[in-house]
C-alpha positions in Angstrom: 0.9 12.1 -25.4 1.4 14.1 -28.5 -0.2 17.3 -29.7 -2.2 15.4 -32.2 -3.7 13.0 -29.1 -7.1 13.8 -27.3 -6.7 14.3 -23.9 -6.9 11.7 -21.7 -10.1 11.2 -20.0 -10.3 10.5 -15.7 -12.9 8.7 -13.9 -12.4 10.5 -10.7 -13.3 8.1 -8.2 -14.5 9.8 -4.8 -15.2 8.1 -1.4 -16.9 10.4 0.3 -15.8 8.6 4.0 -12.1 8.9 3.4 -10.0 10.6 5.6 -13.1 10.8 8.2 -15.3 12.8 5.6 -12.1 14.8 4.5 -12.1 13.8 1.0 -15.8 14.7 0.4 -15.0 18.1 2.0 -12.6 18.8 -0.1 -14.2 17.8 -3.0 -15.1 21.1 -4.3 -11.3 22.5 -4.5 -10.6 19.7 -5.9 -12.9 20.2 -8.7 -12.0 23.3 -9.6 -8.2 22.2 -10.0 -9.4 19.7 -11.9 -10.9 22.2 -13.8 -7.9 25.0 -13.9 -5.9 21.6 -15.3 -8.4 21.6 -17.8 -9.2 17.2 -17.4 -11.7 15.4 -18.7 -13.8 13.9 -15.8 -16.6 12.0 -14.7 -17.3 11.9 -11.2 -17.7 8.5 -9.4 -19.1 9.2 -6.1 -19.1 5.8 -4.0 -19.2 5.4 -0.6 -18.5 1.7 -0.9 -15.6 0.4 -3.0 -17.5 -2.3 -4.4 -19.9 -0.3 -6.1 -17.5 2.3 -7.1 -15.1 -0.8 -8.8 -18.3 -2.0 -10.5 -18.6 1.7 -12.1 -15.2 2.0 -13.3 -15.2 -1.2 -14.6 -18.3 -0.8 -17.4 -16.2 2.8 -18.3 -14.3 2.2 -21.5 -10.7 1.4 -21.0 -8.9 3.6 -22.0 -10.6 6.1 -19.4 -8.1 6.6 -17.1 -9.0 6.0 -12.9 -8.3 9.3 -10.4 -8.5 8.1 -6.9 -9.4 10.2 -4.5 -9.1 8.5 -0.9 -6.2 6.5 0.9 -5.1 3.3 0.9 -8.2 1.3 1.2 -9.7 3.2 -1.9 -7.1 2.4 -4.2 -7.2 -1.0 -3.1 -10.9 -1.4 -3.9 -10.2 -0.5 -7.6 -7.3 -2.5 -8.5 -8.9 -5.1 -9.7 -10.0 -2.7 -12.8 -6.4 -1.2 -13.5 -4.1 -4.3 -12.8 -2.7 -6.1 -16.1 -1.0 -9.6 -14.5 0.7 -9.8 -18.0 3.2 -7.0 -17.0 2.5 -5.5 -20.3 1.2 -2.0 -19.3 -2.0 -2.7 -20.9 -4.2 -1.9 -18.2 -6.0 0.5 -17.2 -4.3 3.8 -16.1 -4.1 4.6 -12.3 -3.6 8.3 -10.5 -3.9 9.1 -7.1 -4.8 11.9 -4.7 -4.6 11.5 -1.5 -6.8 12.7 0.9 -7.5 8.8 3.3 -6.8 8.4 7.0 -3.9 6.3 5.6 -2.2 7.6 2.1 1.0 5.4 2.1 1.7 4.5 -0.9 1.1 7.7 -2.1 3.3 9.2 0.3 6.2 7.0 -0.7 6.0 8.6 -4.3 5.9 12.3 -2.2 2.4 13.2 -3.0 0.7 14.8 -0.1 -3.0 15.3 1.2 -4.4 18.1 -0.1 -2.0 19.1 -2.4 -4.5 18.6 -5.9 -2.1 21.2 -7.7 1.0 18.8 -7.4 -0.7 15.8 -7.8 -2.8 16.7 -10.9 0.6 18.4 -12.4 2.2 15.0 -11.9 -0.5 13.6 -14.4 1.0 15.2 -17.6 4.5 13.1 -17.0 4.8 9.9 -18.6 2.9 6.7 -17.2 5.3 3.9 -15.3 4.6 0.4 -14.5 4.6 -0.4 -10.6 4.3 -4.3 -9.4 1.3 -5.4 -7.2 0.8 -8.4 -4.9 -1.7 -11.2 -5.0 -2.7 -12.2 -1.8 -4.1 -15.6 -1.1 -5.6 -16.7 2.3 -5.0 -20.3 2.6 -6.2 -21.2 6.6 -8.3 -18.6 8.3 -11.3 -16.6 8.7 -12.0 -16.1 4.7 -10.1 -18.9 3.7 -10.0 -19.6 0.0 -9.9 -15.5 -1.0 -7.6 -14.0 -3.0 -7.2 -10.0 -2.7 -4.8 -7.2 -4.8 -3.0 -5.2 -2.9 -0.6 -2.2 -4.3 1.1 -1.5 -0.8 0.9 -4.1 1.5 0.0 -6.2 4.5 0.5 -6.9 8.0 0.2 -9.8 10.6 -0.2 -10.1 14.5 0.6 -6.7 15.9 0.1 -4.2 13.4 -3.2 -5.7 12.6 -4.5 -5.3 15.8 -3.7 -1.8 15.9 -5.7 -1.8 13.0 -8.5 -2.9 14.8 -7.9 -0.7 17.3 -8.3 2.8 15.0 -11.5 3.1 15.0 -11.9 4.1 19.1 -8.7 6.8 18.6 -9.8 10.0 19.8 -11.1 12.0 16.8 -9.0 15.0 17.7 -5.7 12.9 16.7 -4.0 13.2 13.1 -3.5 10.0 11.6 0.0 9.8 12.5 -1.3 10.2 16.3 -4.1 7.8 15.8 -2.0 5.1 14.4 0.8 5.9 17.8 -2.1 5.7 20.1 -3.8 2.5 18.9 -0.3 0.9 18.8 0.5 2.0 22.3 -3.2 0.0 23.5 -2.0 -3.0 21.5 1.1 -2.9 23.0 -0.4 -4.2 26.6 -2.1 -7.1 25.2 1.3 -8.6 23.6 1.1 -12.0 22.6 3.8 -14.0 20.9 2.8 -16.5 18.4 4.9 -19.4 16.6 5.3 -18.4 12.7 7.5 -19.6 10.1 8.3 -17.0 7.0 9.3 -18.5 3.4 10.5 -16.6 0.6 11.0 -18.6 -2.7 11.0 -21.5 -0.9 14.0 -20.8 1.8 12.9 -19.9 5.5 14.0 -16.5 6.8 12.5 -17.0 10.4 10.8 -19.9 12.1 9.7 -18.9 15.6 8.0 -16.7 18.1 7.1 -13.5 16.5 4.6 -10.3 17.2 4.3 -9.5 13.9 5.1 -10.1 10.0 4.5 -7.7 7.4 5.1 -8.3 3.4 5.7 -5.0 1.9 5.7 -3.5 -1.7 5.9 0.4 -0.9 7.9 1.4 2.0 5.5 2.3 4.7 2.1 1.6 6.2 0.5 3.3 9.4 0.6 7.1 8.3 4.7 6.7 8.0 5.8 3.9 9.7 9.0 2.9 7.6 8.6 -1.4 7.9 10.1 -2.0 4.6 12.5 0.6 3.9 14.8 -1.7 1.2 11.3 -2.0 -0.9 11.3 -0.9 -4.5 7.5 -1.1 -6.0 9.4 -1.0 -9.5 11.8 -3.8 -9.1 9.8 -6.5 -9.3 10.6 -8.1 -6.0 7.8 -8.2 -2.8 9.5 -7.4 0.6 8.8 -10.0 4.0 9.8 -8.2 6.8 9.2 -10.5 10.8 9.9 -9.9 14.2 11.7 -12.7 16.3 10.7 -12.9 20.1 10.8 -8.8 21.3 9.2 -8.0 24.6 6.9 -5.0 24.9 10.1 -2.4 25.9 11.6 -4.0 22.9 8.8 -3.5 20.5 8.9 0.3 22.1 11.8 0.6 20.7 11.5 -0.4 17.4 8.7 1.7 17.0 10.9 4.3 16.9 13.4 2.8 14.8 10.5 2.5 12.3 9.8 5.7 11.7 13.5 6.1 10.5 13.7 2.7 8.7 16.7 1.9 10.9 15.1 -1.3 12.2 16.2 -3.8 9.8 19.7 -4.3 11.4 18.2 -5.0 14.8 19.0 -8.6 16.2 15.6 -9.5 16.5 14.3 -8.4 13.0 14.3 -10.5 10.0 14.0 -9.9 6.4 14.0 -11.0 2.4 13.1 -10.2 -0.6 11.9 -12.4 -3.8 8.8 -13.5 -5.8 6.5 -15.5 -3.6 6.1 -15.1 0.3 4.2 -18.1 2.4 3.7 -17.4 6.2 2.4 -20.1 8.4 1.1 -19.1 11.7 0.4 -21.7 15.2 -2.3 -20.1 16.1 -5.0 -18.1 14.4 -3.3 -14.1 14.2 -4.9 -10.7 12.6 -4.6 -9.9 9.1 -4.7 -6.4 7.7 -4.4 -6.0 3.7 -4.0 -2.3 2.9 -4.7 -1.1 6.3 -8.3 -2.9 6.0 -8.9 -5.9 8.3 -9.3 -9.0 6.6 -10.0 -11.6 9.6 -7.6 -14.3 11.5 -5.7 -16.4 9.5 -3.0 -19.2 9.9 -1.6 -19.2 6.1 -1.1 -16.7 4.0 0.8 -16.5 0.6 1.8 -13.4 -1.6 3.0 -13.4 -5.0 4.4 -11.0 -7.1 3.1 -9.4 -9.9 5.8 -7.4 -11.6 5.1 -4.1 -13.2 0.9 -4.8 -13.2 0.0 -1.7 -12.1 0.1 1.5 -15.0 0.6 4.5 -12.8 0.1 8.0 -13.7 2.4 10.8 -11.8 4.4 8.0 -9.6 7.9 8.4 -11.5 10.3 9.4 -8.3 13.8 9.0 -9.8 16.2 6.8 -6.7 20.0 7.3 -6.9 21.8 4.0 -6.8 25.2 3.2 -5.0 27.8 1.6 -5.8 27.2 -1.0 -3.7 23.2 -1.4 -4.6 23.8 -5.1 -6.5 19.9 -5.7 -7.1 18.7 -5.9 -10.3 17.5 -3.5 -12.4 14.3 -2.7 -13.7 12.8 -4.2 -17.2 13.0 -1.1 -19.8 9.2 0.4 -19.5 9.5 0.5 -15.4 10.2 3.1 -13.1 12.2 2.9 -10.1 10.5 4.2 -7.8 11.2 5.7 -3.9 10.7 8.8 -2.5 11.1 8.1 1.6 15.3 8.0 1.1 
């Protein structure tokens, strides 16, 4: 933006149950950053992400989207900031976190509650980020299609999903996350799955779970996809073979490191289109939000159709980091390390 340029105008999208109530709490400091920053805004005040994406939608486009939420809000919107041509012509996307989940935006090293960081981030350059298509092919909501800007999980981790909402209210969402998984962990069921990526099988076999990943994290930190890039244009499949519950407790805590991907039982790939075909119906989670049972899944790629605003987070490559680079326009983006 130049001198000569007006300011960019924000739809600052709120949902008031994120985080538990936390982001409608905090509302008011917010706003007064928002007004110390001096930004043009117009506050969107939606309880259900529907309505709110129907709102942002009729706004003119170059009016700029602030969400203010976790994961599941940003979800909800992309619909109204994704551009599948690549060409950073959609809609512009910042976030603030302040949801029970905020992965993504941890990734880039924004954190809950910190509105003077994230609205200073606002004044750097835009970058392009990739999203995933999700299409359910056998299940619950068979024939669907969903966006997704982080990512999604099958078998265990879903179920642990399911299981947040009976957490005890006094845990963080860190500790919420640990204890659901810990109640998951005693119903542990194996289930036959086979995992393509562009076409060549990575694992065909018993599994607990399958995630396909493009940020690094879901589950307030859990590290599933540590190798993923959300600039490079490549979606990240990540699948257990057959663990037992001692097992599975430990690779929790290889998780939270991201030290789990050279464990014997863990399998992974990266490429442009991911197909996973369950044996029996297994949870689904897109974004942390439960989307149902499903048998067949497949994730595409959608490189660089996100325009985000305050997500450039410079990574050092080695020597010995062969993967491609990204198209000039892109970021490279990862903050965990």
């Amino acid at each position: 933006m130049t001198q000569t340029d007006p300011p960019r105008r924000y739809a600052v999208v709120l949902n008031p149950s994120a985080g538990r109530g936390l982001a409608e709490r905090e509302w008011p400091r917010l706003e007064a950053e928002l007004r110390r920053h001096r930004l043009p805004f117009d506050l969107i005040r939606e309880p259900s992400g529907a309505a709110a994406l129907e709102r942002v939608c009729a706004l003119p486009a170059d009016v700029a989207v602030l969400a203010v939420g976790g994961d599941g809000t940003v979800t909800a919107l992309l619909p109204a900031v994704v551009d599948e041509t690549g060409l950073g012509r959609g809609r512009a996307l910042g976030l603030v976190p302040l949801g029970s989940g905020n992965d993504f935006a941890g990734m880039l090293g924004l954190r809950p509650g910190d509105f003077a960081g994230a609205l200073d981030r606002l004044a750097a350059p835009p970058c392009r980020v990739d999203a995933l298509r999700v299409r359910i092919v056998e299940g619950d909501v068979a024939g669907t299609s969903r966006l997704l800007l982080n990512g999604l999980g099958m078998g265990l981790d879903a179920e642990v999903a399911a299981l947040l909402p009976q957490a005890p209210a006094r845990l963080s969402g860190f500790g919420r996350y640990t204890w659901a998984a810990l109640t998951a962990l005693r119903g542990l069921t194996l289930t036959p799955v086979t995992v393509e990526v562009d076409g060549a099988v990575v694992y065909s076999g018993p599994s607990c779970l399958a995630a396909v990943m493009n940020g690094t994290r879901y589950g307030a930190g859990f590290r599933v996809s540590p190798l993923s890039d959300p600039g490079d244009g490549r979606l990240n499949a990540v699948v257990s073979g057959p663990v037992g519950r001692l097992q599975v407790l430990g690779l929790m805590g290889l998780l939270l490191r991201g030290r789990h991907l050279g464990h014997p039982q863990v399998h992974h790939a990266a490429g442009r289109r991911v197909t996973a075909t369950w044996a029996r119906p297994t949870h689904l989670h897109l974004d942390g939000d439960l989307a149902g049972r499903v048998t067949r899944v497949e994730v595409e790629m959608l490189p660089g159709a996100v325009t985000l605003l305050g997500g450039a987070v410079s990574r050092q490559r080695s020597a010995k980091d062969r993967r491609p680079q990204p198209e000039p326009g892109r970021c490279v983006l990862k903050a965990d390390g």
